[in-house]
C-alpha positions as CSV (number, residue, x, y, z in Angstrom):
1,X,-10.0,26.9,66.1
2,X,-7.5,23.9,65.7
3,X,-3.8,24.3,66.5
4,X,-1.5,24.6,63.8
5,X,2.1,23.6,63.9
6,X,4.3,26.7,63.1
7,X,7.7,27.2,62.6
8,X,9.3,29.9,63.9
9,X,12.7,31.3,61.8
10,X,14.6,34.1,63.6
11,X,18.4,34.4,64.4
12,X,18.0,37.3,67.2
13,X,17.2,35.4,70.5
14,X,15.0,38.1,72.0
15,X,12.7,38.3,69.0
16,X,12.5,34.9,68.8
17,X,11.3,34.1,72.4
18,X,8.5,36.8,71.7
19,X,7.3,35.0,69.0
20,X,7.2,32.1,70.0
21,X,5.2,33.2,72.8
22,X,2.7,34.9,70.4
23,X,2.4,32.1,68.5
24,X,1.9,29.5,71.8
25,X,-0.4,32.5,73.3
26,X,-3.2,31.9,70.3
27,X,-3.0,28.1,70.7
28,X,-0.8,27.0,68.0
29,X,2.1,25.0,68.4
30,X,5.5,26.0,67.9
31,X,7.5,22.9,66.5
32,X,11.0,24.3,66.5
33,X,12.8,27.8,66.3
34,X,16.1,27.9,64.1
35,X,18.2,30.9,63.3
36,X,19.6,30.1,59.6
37,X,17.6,29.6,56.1
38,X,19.5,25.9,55.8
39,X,18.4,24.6,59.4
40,X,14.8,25.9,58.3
41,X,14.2,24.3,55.3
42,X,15.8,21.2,57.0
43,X,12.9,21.6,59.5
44,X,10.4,21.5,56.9
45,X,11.5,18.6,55.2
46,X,11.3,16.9,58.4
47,X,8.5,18.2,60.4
48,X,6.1,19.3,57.7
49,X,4.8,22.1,59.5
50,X,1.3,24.1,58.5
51,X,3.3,27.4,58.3
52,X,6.4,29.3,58.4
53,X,7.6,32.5,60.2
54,X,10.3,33.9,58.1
55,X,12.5,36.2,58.9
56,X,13.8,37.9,56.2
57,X,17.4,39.0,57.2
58,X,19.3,35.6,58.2
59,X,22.9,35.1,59.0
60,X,24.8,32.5,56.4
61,X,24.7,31.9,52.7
62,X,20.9,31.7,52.7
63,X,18.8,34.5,53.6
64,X,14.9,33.9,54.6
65,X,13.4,35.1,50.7
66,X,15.5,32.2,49.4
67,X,14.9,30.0,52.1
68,X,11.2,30.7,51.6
69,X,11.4,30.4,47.8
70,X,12.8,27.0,48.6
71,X,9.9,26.1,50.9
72,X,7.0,27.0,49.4
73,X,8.2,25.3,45.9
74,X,9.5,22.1,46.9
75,X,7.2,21.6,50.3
76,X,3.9,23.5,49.3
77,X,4.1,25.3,53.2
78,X,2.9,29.2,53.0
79,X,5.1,31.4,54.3
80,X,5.1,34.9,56.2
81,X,8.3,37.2,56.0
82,X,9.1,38.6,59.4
83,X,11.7,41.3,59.7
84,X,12.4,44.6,61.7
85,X,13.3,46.8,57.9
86,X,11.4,48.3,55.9
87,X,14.3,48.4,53.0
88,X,12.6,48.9,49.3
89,X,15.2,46.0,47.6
90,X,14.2,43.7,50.6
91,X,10.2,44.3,49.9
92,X,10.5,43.9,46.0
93,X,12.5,40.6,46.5
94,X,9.9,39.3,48.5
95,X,6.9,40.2,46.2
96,X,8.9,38.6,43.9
97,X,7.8,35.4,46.1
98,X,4.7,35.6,46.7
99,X,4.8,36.2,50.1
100,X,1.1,34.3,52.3
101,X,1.8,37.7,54.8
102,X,4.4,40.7,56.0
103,X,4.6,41.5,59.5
104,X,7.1,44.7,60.4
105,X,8.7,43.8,63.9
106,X,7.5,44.7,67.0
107,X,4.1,43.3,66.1
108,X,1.6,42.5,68.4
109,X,-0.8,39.2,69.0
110,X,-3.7,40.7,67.0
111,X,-1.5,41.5,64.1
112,X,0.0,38.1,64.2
113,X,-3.3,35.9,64.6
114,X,-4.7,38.4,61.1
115,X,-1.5,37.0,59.1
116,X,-1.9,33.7,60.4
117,X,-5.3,33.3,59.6
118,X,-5.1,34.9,56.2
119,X,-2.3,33.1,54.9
120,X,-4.0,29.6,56.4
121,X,-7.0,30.3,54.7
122,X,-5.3,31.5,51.3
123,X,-3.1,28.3,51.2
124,X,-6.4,26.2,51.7
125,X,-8.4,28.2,48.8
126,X,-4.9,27.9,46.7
127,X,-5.0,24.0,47.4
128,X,-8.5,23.6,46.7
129,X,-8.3,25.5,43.9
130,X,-5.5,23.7,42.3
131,X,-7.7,20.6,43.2
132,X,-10.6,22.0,41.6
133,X,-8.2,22.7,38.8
134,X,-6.8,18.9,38.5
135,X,-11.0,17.6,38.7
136,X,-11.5,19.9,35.5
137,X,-8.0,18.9,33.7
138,X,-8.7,15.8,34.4
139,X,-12.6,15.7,33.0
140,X,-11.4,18.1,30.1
141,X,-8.4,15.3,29.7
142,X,-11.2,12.2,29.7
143,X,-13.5,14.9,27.1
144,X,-10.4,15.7,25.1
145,X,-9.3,11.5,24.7
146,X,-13.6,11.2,24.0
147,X,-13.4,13.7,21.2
148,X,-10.0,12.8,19.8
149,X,-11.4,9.1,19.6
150,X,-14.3,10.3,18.0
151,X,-12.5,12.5,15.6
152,X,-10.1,9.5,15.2
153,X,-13.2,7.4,14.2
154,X,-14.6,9.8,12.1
155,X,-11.0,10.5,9.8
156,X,-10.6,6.8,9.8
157,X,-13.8,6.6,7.9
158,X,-13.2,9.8,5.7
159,X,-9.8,8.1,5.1
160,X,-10.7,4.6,4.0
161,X,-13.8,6.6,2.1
162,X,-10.6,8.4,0.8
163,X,-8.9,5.4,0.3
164,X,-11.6,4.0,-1.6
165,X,-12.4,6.5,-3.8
166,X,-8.7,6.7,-4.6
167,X,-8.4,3.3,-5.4
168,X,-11.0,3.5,-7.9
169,X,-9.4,6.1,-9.5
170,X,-5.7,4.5,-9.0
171,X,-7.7,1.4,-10.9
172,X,-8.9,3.3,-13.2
173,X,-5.9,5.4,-14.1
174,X,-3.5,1.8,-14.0
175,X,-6.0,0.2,-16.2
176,X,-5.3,3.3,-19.0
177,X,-1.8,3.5,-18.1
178,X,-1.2,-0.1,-19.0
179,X,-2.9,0.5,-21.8
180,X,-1.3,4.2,-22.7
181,X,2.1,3.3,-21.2
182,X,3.0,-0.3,-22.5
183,X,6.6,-1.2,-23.3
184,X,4.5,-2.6,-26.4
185,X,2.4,-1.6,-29.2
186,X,-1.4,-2.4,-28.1
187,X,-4.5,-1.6,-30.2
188,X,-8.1,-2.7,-30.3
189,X,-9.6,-3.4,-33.7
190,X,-12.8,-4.1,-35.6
191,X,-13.6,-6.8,-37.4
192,X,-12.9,-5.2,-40.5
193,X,-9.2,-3.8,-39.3
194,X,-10.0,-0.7,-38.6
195,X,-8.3,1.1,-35.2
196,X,-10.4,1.2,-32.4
197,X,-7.9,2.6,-30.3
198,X,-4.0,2.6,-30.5
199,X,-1.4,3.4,-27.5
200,X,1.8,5.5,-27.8
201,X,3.9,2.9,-28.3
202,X,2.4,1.3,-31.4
203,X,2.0,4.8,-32.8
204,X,6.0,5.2,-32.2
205,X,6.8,1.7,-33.8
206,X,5.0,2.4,-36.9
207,X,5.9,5.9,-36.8
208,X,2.1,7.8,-37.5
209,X,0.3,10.1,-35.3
210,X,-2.3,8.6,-33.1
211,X,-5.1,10.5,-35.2
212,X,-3.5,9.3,-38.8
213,X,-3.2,6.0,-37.6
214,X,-6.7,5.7,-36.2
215,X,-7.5,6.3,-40.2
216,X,-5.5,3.4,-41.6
217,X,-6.4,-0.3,-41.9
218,X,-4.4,-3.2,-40.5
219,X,-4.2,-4.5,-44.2
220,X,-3.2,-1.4,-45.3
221,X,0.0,-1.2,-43.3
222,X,0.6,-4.8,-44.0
223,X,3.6,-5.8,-45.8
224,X,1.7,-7.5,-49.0
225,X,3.6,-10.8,-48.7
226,X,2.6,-10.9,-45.6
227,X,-1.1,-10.4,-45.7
228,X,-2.4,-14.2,-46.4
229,X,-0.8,-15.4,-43.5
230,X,-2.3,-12.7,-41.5
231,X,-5.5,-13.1,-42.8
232,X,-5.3,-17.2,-41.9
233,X,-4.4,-16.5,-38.6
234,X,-7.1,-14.0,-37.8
235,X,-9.9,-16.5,-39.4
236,X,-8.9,-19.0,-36.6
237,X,-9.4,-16.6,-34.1
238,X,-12.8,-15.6,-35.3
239,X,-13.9,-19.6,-35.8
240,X,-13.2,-20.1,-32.4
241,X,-10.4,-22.9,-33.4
242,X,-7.9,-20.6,-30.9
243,X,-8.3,-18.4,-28.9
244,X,-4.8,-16.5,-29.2
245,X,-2.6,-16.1,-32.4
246,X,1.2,-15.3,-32.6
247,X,3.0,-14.8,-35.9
248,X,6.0,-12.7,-36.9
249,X,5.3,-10.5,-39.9
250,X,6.2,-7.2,-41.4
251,X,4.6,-3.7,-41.4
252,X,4.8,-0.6,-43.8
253,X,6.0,2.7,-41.3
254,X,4.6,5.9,-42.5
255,X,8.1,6.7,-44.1
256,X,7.8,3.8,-46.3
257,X,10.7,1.4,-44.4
258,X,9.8,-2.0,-43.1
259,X,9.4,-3.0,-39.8
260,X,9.3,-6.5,-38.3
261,X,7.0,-7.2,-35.0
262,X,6.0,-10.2,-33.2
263,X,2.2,-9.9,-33.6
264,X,-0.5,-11.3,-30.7
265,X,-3.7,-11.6,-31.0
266,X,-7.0,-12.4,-29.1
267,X,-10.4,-11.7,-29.4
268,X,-12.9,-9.9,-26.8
269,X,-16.1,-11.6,-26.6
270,X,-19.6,-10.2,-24.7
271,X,-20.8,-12.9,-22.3
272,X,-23.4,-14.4,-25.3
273,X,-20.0,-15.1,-27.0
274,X,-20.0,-12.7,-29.5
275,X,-17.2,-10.7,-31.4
276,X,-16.6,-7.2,-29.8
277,X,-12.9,-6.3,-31.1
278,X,-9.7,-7.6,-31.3
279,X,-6.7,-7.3,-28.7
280,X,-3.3,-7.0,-30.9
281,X,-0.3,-6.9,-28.7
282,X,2.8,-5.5,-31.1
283,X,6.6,-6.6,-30.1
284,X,9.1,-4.4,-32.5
285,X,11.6,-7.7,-32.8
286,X,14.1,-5.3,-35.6
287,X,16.6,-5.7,-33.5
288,X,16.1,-9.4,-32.5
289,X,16.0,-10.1,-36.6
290,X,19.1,-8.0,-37.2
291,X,21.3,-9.8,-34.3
292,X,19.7,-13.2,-35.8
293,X,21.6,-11.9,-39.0
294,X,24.4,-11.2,-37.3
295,X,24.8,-14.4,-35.8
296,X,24.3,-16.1,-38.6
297,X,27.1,-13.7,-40.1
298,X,29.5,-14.9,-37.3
299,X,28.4,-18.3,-37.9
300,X,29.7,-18.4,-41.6
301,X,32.9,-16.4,-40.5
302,X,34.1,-19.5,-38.0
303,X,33.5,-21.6,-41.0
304,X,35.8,-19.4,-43.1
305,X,38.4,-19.6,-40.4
306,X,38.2,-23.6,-40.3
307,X,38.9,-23.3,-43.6
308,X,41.7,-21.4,-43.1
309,X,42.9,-23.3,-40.6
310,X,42.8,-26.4,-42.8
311,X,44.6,-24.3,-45.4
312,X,47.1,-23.8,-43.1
313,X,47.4,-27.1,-42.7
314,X,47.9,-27.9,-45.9
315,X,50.2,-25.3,-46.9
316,X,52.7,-27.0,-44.3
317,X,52.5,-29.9,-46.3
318,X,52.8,-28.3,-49.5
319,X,55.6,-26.4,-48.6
320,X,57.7,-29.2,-48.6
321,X,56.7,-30.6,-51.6
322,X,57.4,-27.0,-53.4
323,X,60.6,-26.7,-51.8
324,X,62.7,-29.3,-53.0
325,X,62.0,-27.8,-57.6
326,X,62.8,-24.4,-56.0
327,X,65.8,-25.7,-54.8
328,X,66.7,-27.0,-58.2
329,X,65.8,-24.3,-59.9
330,X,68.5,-22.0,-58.1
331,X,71.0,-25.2,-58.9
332,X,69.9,-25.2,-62.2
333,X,70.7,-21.0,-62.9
334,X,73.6,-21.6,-60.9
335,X,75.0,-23.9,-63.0
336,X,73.7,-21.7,-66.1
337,X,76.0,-18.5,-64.4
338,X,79.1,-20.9,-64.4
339,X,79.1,-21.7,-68.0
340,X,78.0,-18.1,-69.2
341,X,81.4,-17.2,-67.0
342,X,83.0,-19.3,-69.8
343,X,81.8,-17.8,-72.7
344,X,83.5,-14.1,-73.0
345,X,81.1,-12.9,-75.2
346,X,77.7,-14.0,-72.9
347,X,75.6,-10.4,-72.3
348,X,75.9,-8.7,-68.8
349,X,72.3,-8.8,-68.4
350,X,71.8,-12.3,-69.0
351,X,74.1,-12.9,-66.1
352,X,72.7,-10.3,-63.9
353,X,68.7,-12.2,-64.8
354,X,70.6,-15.4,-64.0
355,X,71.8,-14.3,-60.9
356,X,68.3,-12.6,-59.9
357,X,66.4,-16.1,-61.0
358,X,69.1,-17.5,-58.1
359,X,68.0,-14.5,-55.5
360,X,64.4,-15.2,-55.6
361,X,64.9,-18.8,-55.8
362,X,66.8,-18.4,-52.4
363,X,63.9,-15.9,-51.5
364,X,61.1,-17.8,-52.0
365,X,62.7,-21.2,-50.2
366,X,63.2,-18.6,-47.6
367,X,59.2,-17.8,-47.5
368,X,58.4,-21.5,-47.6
369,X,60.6,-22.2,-44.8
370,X,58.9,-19.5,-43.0
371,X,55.4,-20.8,-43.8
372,X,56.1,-24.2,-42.9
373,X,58.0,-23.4,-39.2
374,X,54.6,-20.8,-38.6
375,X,52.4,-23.5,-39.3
376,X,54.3,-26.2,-37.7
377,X,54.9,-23.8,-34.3
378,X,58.2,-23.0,-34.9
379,X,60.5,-20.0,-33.4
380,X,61.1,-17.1,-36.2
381,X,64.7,-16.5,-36.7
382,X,65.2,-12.9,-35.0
383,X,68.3,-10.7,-35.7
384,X,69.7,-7.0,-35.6
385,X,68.6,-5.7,-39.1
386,X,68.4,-2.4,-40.8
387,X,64.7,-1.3,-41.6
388,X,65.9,0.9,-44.5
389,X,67.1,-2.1,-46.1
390,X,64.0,-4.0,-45.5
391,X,62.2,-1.4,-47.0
392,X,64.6,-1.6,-50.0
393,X,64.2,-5.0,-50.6
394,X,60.6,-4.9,-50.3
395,X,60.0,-2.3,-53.0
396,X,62.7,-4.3,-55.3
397,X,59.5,-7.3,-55.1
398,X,57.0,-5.5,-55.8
399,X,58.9,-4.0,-59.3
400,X,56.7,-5.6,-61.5
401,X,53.4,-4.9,-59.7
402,X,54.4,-0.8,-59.7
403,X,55.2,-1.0,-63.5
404,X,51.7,-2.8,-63.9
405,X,50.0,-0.6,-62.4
406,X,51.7,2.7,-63.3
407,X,52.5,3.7,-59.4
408,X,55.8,5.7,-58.6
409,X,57.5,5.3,-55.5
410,X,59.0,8.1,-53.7
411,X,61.4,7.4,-50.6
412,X,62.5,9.8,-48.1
413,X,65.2,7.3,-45.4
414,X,66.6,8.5,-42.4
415,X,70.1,8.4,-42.4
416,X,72.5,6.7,-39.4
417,X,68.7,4.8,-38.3
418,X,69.7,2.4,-35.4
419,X,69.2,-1.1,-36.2
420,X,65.8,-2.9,-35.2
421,X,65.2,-6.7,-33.7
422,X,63.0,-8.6,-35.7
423,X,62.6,-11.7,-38.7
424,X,64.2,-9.6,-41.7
425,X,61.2,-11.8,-44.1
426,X,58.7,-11.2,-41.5
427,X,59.1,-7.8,-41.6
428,X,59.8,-7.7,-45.3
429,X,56.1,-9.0,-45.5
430,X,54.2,-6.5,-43.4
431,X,56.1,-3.5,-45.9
432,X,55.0,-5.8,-49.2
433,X,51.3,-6.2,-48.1
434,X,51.3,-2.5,-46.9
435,X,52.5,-1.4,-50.5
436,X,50.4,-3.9,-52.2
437,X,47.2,-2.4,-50.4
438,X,48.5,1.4,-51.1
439,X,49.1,0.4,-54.9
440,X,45.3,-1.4,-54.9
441,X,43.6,1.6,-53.2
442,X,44.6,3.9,-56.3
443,X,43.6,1.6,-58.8
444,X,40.3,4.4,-59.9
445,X,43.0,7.5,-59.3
446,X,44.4,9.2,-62.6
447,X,47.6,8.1,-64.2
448,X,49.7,11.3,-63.0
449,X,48.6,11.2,-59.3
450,X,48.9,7.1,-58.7
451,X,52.3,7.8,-56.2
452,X,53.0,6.4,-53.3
453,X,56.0,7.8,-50.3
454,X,57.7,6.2,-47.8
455,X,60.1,7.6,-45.1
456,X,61.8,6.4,-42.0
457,X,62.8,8.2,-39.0
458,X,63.8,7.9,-36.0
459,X,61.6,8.8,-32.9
460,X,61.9,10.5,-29.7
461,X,61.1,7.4,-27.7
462,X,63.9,4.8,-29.3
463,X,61.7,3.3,-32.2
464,X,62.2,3.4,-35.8
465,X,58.9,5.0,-37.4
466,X,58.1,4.2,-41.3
467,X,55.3,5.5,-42.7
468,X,53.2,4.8,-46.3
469,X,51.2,7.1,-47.7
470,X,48.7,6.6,-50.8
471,X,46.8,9.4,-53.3
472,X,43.8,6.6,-53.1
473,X,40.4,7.8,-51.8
474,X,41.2,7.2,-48.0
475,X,39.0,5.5,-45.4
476,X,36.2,5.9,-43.7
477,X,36.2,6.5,-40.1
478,X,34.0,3.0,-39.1
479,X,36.7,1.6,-41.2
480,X,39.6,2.8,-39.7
481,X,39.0,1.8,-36.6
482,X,38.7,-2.1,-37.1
483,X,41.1,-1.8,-40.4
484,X,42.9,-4.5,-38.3
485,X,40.3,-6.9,-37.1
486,X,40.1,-10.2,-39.1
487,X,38.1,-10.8,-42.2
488,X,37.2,-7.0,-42.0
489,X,38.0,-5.7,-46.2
490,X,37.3,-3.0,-48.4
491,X,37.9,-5.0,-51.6
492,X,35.8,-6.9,-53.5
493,X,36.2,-10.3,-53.1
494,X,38.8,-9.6,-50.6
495,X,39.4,-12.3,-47.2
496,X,40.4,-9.3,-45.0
497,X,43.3,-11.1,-43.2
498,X,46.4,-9.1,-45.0
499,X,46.2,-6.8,-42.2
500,X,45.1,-8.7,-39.2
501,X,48.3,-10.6,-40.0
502,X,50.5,-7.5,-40.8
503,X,48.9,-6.2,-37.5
504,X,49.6,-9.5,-35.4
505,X,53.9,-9.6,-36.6
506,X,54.1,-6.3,-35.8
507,X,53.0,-6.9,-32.0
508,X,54.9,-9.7,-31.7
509,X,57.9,-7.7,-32.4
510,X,56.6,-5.1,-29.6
511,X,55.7,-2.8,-32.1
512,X,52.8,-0.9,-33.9
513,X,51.1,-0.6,-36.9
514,X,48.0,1.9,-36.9
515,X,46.2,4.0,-39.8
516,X,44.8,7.5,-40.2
517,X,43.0,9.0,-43.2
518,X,45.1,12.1,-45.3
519,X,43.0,15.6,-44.9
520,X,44.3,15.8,-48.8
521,X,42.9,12.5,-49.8
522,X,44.7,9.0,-49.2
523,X,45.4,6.8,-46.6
524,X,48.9,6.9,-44.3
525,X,49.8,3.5,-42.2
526,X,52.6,4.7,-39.6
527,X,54.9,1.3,-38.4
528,X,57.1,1.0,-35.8
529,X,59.7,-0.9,-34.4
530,X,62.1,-0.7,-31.5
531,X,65.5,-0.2,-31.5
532,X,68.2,-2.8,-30.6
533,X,69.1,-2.5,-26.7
């Protein structure tokens, strides 16, 4: 039998000694004998010993079963519990363990060499098994990587297979989807025009189901001016001459509207060279032709304002000229006045006409002034005024106009207004063009109901409101909400800048002019001004 080294844990001295001496008396060695759970598994960290006599009661914070627990899981050494009780807790604590042996104190040298031996020989098997166990982890391991490489093989081919097969299909699918799902109109046709085949989108631009328009010709949808030049471009692609065709044309939609497309075309040949069908790519280019249009609009409107813009120009210059018989006219009727005041018997009205020819004499050199300093870049002549007046004043100009064309005026002014700041002839020409634009908009209204009504008011937020309303047959929403932009008019023939100007004095006297449409019938522009600080 060969020796094993044995530790030997006890904290009575007399039971120690006698097992030490049981142990050394069947030829193992002893090679140390400590009293406390610490010291013990000290020992075994440093000695290594083959096994471990445990007893289970210990002085300190560490009895043997913990001790023990300790040794056998961190070392690997089999332990057997030693101890002098047969307490229950004690016994199921160190089952708990797994305990190599249990030897109840006294115990003699047969009993002892049984436990040794036993646990000895149930540590090796317990080694060797665990060995045993590693050999087969480690073969099933080597198996396990053999059969996961395999099956790794094998799902890398059923994957590219896979892969493959969906590719085909992913080919096959893009190759209708291009077709089906276009951004453009494509359809394959005979030689004779007929539909082959036609995608969504062509079916949407001429606006026929896919089986309806599978029944129609190319010439048939057509526009009929447009089917020579068709015709001439599809006989080059048939001759060979070209191989691809592009033209603009027009097409008849199913609801009888035209549509214009930018039509491509190309011919599939088999590989002898022969006709199969033709490739038509369709581009709806509506919208492309009506921006054209629109361009073209704007186009001719900055022509109309260079013209303005030279008539400006030249109303500078012709201001001047104008001014000097207007001032001689007001000499002329003042000179008239002073005789008549000579002649006792001279009418009262023909000095009042005399005096009026003066007034708009004065009134019109005052316009001309005005025209010539705005077209020249000059400052406007800004003063407290009294809107009411200006509104006065303004009807008083347009007399003749109202009597032409049967309107009546009704007024409604707020009374103690606060004076505004602006250019009294300014002003007065915003009111005339607002009344001259009411009185036009019920030109096609009955006699009786051709009136129009202005008021002034005060506001809550220190302005002076006027407003204008008209019986005329109102405005249209688009209308109303560019009413202000140049060259924009609802008259025939009109230039559509009486606003746009109105609109530009009143914000360069800080305030605002702005329209809305009567539930009754009729128009109502509301104007604003500030009050004098």
């Amino acid at each position: 039998m060969t020796p094993q080294r044995i530790l030997v844990v006890e904290d009575e001295a007399v039971s120690a000694w006698d097992e030490r001496e049981l142990v050394t008396s069947l030829g193992h060695i002893v090679t140390a004998v400590v009293d406390s759970g610490e010291e013990a598994v000290r020992q075994v960290e440093a000695e290594r010993p083959d096994l471990v006599l445990m007893d289970i009661v210990l002085d300190g914070e560490m009895d043997g079963i913990e001790a023990a627990q300790r040794i056998h899981r961190e070392h690997d050494v089999p332990v057997i519990y030693v101890t002098a009780h047969a307490d229950e807790q004690f016994i199921q604590r160190a089952k708990l363990t797994g305990p190599f042996g249990y030897l109840i104190k006294p115990f003699d040298q047969r009993s002892l060499a049984i436990n040794i031996d036993m646990a000895l020989e149930r540590h090796r098997m317990e080694r060797k098994l665990r060995d045993l166990n590693e050999v087969l982890e480690s073969r099933v391991q080597r198996r396990t990587e053999t059969l996961i490489e395999a099956n790794g093989r094998l799902r890398y081919e059923i994957a590219e297979r896979q892969r493959l097969d969906q590719a085909l299909r992913e080919n096959m699918e893009r190759f209708r989807a291009t077709f089906e799902q276009a951004a453009v109109g494509i359809a394959h046709v005979a030689h004779d025009g007929s539909f082959l085949r036609v995608n969504r989108k062509i079916c949407s631009i001429l606006g026929y189901p896919r089986e309806e328009l599978l029944q129609k010709n190319c010439k048939e949808i057509t526009y009929p001016e447009d089917v020579e030049k068709t015709l001439a471009y599809i006989e080059r692609i048939i001759s060979g001459e070209t191989e691809t065709a592009s033209l603009e044309k027009r097409y008849l939609r199913k609801d009888g509207s035209l549509v214009w497309i930018n039509l491509t075309v190309s011919a599939l040949r088999n590989q002898d060279g022969r006709f199969k069908y033709f490739i038509s790519v369709i581009e709806d280019i509506s919208e492309r032709r009506r921006l054209a249009e629109r361009m073209q609009q704007n186009q001719d409107t900055l022509f109309r304002v260079g013209r303005i813009s030279t008539l400006g120009e030249m109303a500078a210059a012709i201001a001047h000229e104008i001014n000097q018989p207007l001032t001689a006219i007001g000499n002329y009727a003042g000179g008239a006045i002073e005789r008549l005041e000579s002649i006792p018997a001279a009418a009262p009205a023909l000095r009042e006409a005399m005096q009026r020819i003066i007034d708009l004499s004065h009134r019109a050199a005052g316009i001309i002034k005005r025209l010539r300093d705005f077209a020249q870049g000059e400052s406007e002549q800004y003063r407290p005024l009294s809107l009411n007046q200006a509104v006065s004043e303004s009807i008083a100009l347009v007399q003749m106009q109202m009597q032409q064309r049967e309107v009546t005026i009704k007024t409604l002014f707020g009374k103690d207004l606060p004076q505004v700041y602006g250019d009294i002839l300014q002003i007065e020409q915003v009111i005339i063009n607002l009344l001259l634009n009411s009185m036009e908009a019920m030109e096609q209204s009955a006699r009786g109901e051709r009136w129009l009504s202005l008021s002034t008011r005060g506001t809550e937020d220190d302005k002076v409101e006027l407003t204008v309303r008209d019986r005329g047959a109102g405005l249209a929403p688009a209308v109303v909400q560019r009413l202000f932009e140049p060259f924009v008019t609802t008259k025939q023939g009109g230039m559509g800048l009486g606003l746009s100007i109105s609109h530009t004095i009143v914000e360069a006297h800080r305030g605002r002019l702005w329209a809305t449409s009567e539930p009754e019938g009729g128009t109502c522009f509301h104007l604003t001004f500030p009050i004098c600080e």
